[in-house]
Wavefront OBJ file of the C-alpha trace (Angstrom):
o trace
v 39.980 27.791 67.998
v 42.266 30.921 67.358
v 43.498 32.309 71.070
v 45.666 35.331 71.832
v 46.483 34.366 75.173
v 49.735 32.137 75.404
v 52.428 31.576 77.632
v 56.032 32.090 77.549
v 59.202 31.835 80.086
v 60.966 35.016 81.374
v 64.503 35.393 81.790
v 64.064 33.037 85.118
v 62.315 30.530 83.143
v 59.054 31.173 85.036
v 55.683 31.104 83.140
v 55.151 34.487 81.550
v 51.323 34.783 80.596
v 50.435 37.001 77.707
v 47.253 38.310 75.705
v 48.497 39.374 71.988
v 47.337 42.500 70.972
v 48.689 43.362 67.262
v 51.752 41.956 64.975
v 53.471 43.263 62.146
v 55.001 41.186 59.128
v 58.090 43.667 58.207
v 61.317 42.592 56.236
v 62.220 39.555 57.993
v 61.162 40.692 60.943
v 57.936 39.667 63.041
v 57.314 42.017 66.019
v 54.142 40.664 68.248
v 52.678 43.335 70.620
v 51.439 41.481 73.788
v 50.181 42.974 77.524
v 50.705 40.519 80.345
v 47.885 40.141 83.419
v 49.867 42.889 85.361
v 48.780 44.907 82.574
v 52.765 45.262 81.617
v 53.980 45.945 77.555
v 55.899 43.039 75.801
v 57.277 43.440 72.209
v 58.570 39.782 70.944
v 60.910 39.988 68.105
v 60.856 37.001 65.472
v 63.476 36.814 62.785
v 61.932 34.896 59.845
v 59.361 33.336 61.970
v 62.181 32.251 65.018
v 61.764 33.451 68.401
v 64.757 36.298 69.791
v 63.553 37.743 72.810
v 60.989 39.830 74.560
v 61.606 43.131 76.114
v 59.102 45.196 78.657
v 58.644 48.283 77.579
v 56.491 51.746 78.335
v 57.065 53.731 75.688
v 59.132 53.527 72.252
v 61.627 55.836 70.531
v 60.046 57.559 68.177
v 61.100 56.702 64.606
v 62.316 53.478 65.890
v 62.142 50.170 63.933
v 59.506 49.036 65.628
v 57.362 51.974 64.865
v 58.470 51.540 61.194
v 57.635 48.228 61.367
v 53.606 48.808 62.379
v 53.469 51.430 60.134
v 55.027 49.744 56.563
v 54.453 46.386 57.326
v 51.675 44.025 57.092
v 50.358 44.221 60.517
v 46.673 41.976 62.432
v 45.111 43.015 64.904
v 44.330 39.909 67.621
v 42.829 37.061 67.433
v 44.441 36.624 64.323
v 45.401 33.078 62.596
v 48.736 34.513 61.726
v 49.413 35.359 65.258
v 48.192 31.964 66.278
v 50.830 30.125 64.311
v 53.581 32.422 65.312
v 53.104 31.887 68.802
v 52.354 28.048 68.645
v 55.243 27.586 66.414
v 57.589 28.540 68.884
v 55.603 27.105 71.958
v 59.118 27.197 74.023
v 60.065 30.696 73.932
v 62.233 32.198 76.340
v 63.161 35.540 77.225
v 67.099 36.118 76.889
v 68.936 38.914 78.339
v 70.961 41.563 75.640
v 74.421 39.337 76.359
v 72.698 36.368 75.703
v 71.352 37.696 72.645
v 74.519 38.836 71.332
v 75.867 35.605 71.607
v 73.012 33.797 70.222
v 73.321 36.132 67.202
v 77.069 35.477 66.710
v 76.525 31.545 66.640
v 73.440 31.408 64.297
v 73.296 34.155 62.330
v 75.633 35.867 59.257
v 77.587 39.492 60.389
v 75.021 40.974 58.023
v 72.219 39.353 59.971
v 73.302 40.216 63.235
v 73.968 43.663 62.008
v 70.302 43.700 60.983
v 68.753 42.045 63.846
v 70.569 44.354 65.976
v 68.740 47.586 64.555
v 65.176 45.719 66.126
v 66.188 46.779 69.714
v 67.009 50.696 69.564
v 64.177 51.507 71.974
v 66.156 48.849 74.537
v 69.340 49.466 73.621
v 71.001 52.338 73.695
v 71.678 53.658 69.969
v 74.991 55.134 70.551
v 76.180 51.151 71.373
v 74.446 49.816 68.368
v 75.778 51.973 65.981
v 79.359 51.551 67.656
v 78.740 47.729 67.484
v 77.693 48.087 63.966
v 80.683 49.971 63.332
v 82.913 47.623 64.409
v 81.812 45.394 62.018
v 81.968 47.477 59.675
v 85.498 48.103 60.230
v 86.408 44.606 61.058
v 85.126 43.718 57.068
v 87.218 46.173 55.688
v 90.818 45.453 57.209
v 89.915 42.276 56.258
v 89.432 43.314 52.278
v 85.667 42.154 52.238
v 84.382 45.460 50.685
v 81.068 44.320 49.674
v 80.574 43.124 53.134
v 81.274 45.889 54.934
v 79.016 47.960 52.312
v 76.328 45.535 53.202
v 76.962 46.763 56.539
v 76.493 50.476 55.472
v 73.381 49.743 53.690
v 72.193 48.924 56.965
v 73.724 51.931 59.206
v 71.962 53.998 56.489
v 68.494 52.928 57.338
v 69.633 52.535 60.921
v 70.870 56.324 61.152
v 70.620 57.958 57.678
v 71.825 61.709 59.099
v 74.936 60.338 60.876
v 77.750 62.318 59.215
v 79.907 59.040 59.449
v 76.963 56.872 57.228
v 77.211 59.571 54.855
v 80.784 59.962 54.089
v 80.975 55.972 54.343
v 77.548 55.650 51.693
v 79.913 58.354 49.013
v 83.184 56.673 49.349
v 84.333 55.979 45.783
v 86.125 53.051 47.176
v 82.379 51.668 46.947
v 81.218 52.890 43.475
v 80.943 49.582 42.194
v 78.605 48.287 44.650
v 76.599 51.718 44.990
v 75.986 51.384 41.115
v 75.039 47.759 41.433
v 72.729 48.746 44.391
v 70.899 51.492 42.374
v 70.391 49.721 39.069
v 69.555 46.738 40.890
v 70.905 44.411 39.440
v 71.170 40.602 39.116
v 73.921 40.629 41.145
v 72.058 42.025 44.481
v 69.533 39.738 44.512
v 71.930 37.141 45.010
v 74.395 38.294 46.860
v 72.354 41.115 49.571
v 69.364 39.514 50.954
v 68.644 41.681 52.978
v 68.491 44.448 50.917
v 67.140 42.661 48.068
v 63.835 41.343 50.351
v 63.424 45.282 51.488
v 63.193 46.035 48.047
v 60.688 43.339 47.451
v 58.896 43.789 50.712
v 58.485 47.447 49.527
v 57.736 46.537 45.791
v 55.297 43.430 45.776
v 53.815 44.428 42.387
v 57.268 44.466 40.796
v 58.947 41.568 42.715
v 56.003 39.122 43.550
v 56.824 35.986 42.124
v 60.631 36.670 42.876
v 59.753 37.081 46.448
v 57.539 33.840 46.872
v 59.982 32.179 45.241
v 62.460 33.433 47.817
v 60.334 32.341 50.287
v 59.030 29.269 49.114
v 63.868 28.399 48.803
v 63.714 29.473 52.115
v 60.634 27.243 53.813
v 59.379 30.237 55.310
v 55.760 29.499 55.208
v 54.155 32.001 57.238
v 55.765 34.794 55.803
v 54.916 33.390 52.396
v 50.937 33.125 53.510
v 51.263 36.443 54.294
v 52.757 37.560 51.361
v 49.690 35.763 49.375
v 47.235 36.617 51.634
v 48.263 40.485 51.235
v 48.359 39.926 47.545
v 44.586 38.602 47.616
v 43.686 42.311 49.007
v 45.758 44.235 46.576
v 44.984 42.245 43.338
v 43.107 39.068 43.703
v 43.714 35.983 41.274
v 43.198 32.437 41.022
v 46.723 31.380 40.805
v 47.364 33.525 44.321
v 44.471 32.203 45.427
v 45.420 28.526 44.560
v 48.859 28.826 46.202
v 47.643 30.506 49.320
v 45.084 27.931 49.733
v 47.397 25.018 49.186
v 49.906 26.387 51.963
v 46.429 27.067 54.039
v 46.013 23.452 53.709
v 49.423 22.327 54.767
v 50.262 24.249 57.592
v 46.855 25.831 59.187
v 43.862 24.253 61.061
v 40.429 23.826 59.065
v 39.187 27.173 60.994
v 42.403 28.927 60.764
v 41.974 29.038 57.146
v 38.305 29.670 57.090
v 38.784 32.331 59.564
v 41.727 34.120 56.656
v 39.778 33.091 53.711
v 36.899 34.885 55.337
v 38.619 37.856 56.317
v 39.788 38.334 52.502
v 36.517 37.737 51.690
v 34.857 40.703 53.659
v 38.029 43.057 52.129
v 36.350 42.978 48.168
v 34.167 40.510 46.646
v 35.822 37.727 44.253
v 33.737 35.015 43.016
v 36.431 32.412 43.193
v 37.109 33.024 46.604
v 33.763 32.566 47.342
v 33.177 29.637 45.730
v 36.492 28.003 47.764
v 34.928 29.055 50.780
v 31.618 27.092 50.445
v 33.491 24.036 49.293
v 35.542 25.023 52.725
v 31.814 25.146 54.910
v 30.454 22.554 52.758
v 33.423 20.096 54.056
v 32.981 21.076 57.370
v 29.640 21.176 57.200
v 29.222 24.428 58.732
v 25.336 24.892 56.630
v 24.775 28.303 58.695
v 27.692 30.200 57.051
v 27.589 28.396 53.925
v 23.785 29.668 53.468
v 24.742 33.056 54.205
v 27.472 33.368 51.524
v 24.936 32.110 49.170
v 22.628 34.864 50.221
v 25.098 37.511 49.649
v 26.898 36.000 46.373
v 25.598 35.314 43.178
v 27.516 31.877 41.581
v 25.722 28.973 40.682
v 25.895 25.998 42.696
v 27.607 22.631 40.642
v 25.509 19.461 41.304
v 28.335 17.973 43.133
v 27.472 21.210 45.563
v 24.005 20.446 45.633
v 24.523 17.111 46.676
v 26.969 17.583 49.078
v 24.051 20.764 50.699
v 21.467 18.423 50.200
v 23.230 15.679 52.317
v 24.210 17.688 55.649
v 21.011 19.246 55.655
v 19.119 15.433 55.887
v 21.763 14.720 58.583
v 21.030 17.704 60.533
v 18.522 17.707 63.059
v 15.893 20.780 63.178
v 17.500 21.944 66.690
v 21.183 21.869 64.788
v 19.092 23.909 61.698
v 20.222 26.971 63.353
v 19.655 29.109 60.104
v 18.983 32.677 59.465
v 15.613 32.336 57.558
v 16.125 34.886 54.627
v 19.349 32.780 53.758
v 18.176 28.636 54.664
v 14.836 30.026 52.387
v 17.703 31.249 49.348
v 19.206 28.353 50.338
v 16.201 25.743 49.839
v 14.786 27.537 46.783
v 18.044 26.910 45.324
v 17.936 23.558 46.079
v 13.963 22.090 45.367
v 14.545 24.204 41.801
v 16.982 20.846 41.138
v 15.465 18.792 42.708
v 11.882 19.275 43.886
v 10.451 16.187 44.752
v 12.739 15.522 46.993
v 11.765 18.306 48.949
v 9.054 17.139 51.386
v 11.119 15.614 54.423
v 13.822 18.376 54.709
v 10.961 21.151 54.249
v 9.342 19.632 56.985
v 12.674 19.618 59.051
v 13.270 23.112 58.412
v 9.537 24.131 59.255
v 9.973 22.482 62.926
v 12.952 24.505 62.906
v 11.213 27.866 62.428
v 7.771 27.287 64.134
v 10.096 26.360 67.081
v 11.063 30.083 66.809
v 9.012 32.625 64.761
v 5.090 33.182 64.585
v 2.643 31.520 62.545
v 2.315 34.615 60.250
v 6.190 34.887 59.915
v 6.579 31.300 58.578
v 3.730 31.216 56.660
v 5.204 34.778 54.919
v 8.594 32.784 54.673
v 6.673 29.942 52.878
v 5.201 32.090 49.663
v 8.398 32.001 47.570
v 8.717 28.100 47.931
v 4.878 27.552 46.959
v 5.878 28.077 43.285
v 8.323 25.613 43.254
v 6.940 22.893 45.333
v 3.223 23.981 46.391
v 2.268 20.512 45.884
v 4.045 18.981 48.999
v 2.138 17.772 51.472
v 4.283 19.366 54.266
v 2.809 22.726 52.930
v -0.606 21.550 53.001
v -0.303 20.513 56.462
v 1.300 24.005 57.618
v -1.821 25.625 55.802
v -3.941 23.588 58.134
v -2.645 24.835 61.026
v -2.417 28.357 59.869
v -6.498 28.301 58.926
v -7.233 26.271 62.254
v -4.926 28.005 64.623
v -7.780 30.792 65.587
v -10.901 27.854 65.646
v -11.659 26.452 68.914
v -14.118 24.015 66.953
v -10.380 22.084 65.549
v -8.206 21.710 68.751
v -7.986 18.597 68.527
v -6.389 17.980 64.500
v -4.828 21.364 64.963
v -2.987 19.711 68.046
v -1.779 16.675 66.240
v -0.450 18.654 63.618
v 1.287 20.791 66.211
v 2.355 16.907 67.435
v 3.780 15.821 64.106
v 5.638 19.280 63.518
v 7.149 18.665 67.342
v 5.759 21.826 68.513
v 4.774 20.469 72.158
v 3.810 23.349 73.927
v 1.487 24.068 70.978
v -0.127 20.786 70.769
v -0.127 20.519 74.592
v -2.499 24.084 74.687
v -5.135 22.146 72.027
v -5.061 19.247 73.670
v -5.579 20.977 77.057
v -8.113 23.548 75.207
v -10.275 20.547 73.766
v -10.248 18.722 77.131
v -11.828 21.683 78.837
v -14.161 21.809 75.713
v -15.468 18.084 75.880
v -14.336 16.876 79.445
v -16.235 13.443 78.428
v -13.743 12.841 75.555
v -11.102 10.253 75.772
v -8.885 11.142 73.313
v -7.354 14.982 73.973
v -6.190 13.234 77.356
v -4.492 9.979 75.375
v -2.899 12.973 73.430
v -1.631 14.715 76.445
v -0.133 11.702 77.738
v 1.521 11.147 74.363
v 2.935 14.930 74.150
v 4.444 14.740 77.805
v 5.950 11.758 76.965
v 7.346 13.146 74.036
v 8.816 15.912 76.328
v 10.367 13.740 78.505
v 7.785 14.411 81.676
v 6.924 10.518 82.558
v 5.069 11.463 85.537
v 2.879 13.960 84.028
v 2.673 11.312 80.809
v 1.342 8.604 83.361
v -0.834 10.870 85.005
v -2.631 11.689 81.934
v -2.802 7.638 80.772
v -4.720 6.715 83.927
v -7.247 9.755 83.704
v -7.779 8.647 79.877
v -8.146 4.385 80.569
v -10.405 5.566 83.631
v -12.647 7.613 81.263
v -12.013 5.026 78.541
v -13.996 2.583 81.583
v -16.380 4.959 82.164
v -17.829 4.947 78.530
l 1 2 3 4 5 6 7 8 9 10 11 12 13 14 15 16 17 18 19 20 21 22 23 24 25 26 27 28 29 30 31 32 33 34 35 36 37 38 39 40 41 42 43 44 45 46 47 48 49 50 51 52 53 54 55 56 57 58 59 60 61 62 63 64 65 66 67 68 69 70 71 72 73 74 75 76 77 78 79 80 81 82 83 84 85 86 87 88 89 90 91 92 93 94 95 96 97 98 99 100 101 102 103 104 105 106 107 108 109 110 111 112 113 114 115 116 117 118 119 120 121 122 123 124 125 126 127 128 129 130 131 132 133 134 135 136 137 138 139 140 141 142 143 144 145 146 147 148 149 150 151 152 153 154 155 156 157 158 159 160 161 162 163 164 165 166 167 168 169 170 171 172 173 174 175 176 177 178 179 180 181 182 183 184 185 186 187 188 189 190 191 192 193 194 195 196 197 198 199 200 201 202 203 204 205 206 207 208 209 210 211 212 213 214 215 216 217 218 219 220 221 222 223 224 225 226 227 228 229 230 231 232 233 234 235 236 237 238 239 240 241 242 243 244 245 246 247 248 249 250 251 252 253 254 255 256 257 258 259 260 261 262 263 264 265 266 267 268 269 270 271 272 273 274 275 276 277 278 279 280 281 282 283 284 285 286 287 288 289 290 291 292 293 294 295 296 297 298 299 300 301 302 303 304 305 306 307 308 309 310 311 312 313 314 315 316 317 318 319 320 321 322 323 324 325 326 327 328 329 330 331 332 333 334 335 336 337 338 339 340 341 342 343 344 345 346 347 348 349 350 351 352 353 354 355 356 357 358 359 360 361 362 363 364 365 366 367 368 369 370 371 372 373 374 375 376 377 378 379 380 381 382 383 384 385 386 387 388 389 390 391 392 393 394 395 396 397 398 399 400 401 402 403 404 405 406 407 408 409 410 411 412 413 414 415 416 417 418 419 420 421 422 423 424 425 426 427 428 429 430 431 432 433 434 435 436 437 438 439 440 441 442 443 444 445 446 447 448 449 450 451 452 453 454 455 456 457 458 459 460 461 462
């Protein structure tokens, strides 16, 4: 079951209880917007799927990274699968303080990293000691003779504060020209040597960059991120080989509903028979007939015979109160079904008629009958239901229309005829050996016994 309430400690490692609102997927960066019971704003900041901190909030800075996040990034509203695995992925969260994260940061991360990382928090940090603590990196790079590093470092102040005279006499030094011509041409040489900027550029550019950036991912282990990726790709441009690969990670490292629940979702976004067709094999395995009946109903791909096995085998293990069907689609679904295979059509027909009588009028299911005459009129099951639909007005045929009712399970039904033809003929025996047989049937032994003595005493009267 997908939930978007979960539970993390605050900075006094007490139990923090939170309902998930909306993520975004941006650059690295996973930013999960969640309210707690007091009704209180949380943003929790993920950095490739890892847990940083939390911070309370009521209101952002506008232009902030988080705002940039929600609005350029990939970003699910809750319940959402994705959100499910962030949060259950790191099931021991904690909320750190800004000291602790700095320290965190320096022991785990790269300067360019931590630079990056840093630029999450301006709407709970003050910006003037960001940019001062990205400066200092800056600065401590370049006594040190690491140019590139400390332009890596500007790449990021420029995003961070593009209109900061400082960023843009640092982005124009010709010290840099080297690097600023590698970063515009893009070449080889970035991609190896910037991640950061390079998976910007390929966050931004998934058309160009696609299979570059899974394979990125895929180096990385960075599965979620990677699903996303795929997943987001099934919405732009939709193909089997995407398909395939999101499916397989699906399969690896989500629950059986999890990835229903996405591959439905994609599903609803544009049709694509391929997807389709992997999500009935998907309801087929879980044998989930209801929603596997209704995709057939509102796709048009032909079933394979191992599909028409597999349908024709949950149905005869279902029983008519699990047959929980929406007609229009189980009758698609049977026609579908009995054109293959006809005569073996009689005992499930009959299931799925107990089913429906148990729920809709006579003159519904006999109007949900006509299309299935022409493929198996012949079946005894239908004659019997056209018995009861000519006798179910004649108060001469209580008694056979009741035992039909019986043998279709309809109780109530049969128990009115019974009780009908009783009144009719109060000398006859046998509407009261039927009562006691329906009751029974019902699981009312004291009305059941009732109605055996009344029928052996008339049965001594005779």
């Amino acid at each position: 079951m997908i939930n978007h309430q979960f539970t993390i400690l605050d900075a006094k490692s007490k139990s923090l209880k939170l309902r998930a609102e909306r993520m975004a997927n941006y650059v690295q960066a996973q930013i999960l917007e969640a309210v707690s019971d007091d009704q209180e704003l949380y943003y929790l900041f993920f950095y490739k799927g890892a847990f940083l901190t939390a911070k309370k909030t009521t209101k952002l800075r506008r232009h902030s990274f988080i705002e940039r996040a929600f609005k350029q990034g990939h970003t699910y509203q809750a319940p959402h699968p994705f959100m499910n695995h962030l949060v259950t992925s790191n099931h021991s969260a904690k909320i750190i303080n800004n000291k602790q994260l700095l320290r965190k940061l320096n022991q785990h991360f790269t300067k360019q990293e931590k630079a990056y990382i840093l630029t999450f928090f301006e709407s709970f940090i003050s910006k003037k000691q960001l940019f001062n603590e990205l400066k200092d990196m800056f600065y401590e790079d370049r006594r040190g003779g690491q140019l590139f590093s400390a332009y890596q470092i500007i790449r990021i102040l420029k995003d961070f504060a593009p209109k900061h005279s400082f960023v843009k006499s640092l982005a124009s030094d010709l010290i840099y020209k080297d690097f600023i011509n590698m970063y515009q041409d893009r070449e080889e040489a970035l991609f190896q040597e910037d991640l950061i900027e390079a998976e910007k550029i390929m966050f931004h550019e998934p058309d160009r960059y696609f299979d570059q950036y899974v394979n990125q991912l895929t180096t990385e282990n960075r599965t979620l991120e990677q699903s996303m990726l795929l997943y987001e790709q099934m919405k732009i441009s939709p193909s089997k080989q995407v398909l395939n690969s999101l499916n397989q990670l699906l399969h690896q490292h989500f629950s059986d509903q999890e990835s229903v629940d996405l591959l439905e979702r994609l599903s609803r976004q544009r049709p694509f028979t391929p997807l389709h067709e992997l999500l009935l094999r998907k309801y087929l395995d879980l044998k989930q007939i209801d929603r596997a009946s209704l995709l057939l109903l509102q796709s048009n791909f032909e079933l394979t015979t191992a599909d028409m096995k597999q349908l024709h085998t949950s149905l005869n293990e279902m029983s008519p109160e699990e047959l929980k069907i929406q007609p229009e689609a189980l009758q698609n679904l049977l026609l579908k079904l009995f054109k293959q295979e006809p005569n073996s059509s009689d005992v499930l027909l009959n299931k799925c008629l107990i089913c429906l009588l148990a729920q809709y009028e006579l003159t519904d299911v006999h109007d949900w009958l006509e299309p299935l005459r022409e493929v198996c009129g012949q079946l005894d099951v239908i004659q019997k239901f056209d018995r009861i639909y000519k006798m179910s007005e004649d108060l001469e045929n209580m008694q056979p229309l009741g035992e039909l009712y019986f043998e279709f399970k309809q109780w109530n039904q049969a128990l009115d005829c019974f009780s009908m033809e009783s009144e009719l003929k109060p000398d006859e025996a046998r509407p009261l050996k039927w009562l006691s047989k329906t009751y029974l049937e019902m699981g009312l032994k004291d009305e059941s016994e009732a109605y055996q003595k009344m029928y052996v005493n008339l049965q001594k009267q005779a």
